[in-house]
C-alpha positions in Angstrom: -14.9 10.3 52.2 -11.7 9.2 50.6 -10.8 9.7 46.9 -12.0 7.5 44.5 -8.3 6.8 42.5 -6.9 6.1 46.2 -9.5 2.9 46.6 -10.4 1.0 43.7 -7.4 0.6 40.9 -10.3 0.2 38.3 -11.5 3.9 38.4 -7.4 5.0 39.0 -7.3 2.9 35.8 -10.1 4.5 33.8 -8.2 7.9 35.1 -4.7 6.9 33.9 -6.8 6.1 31.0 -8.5 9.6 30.4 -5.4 11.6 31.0 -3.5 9.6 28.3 -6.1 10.4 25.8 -6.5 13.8 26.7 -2.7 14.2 26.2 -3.1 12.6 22.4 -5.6 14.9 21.6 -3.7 17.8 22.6 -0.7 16.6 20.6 -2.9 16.0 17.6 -3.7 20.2 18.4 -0.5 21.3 18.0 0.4 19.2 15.3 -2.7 20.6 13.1 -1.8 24.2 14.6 1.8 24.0 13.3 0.4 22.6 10.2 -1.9 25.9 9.7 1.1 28.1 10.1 3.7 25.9 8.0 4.0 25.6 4.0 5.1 22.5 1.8 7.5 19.8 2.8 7.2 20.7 6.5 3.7 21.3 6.4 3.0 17.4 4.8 5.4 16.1 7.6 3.4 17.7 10.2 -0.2 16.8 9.3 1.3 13.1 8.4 2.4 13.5 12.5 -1.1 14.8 13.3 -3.3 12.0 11.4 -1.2 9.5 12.9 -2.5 11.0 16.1 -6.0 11.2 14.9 -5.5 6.9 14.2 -5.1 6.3 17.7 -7.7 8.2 18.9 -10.1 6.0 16.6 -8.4 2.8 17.6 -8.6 3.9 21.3 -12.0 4.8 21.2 -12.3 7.9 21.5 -15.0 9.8 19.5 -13.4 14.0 18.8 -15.3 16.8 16.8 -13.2 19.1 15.5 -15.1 22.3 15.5 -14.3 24.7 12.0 -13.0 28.4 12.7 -12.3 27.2 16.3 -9.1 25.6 16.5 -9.9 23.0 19.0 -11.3 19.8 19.8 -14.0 18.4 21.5 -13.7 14.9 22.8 -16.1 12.6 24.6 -14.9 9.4 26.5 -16.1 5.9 25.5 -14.3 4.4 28.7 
């Protein structure tokens, strides 16, 4: 059985896809972590940085819930 991303370029698509997103989200992570740890100017700058991050994860569809007390995100795929 060959791999699915080696035979159809829609599913390495979707793939390519998922991986960018996951990346974003992880960025938006340490952008709100920083923030926690930060105070004033450099605390604005960063969760400016981590909303804009939040943006494109609306306008790309994907739906995250950030859990309280956690300090990480859950993310499902609308692919």
């Amino acid at each position: 059985m060959a791999l699915a991303g080696s035979t159809c370029p829609h599913i390495q698509n979707s793939l390519d896809a998922v991986r960018t997103r996951y990346k974003t989200v992880l960025a938006w992570n340490v952008h709100r972590s920083q923030a926690v740890r930060a105070s004033g100017k450099r605390r604005k700058q960063l969760l400016r940085a981590g909303y804009a991050h939040l943006r494109y994860l609306v306008h790309s569809h994907v739906y995250i819930a950030i859990l309280p007390g956690a300090g990480m995100t859950d993310m499902l795929f609308n692919i």
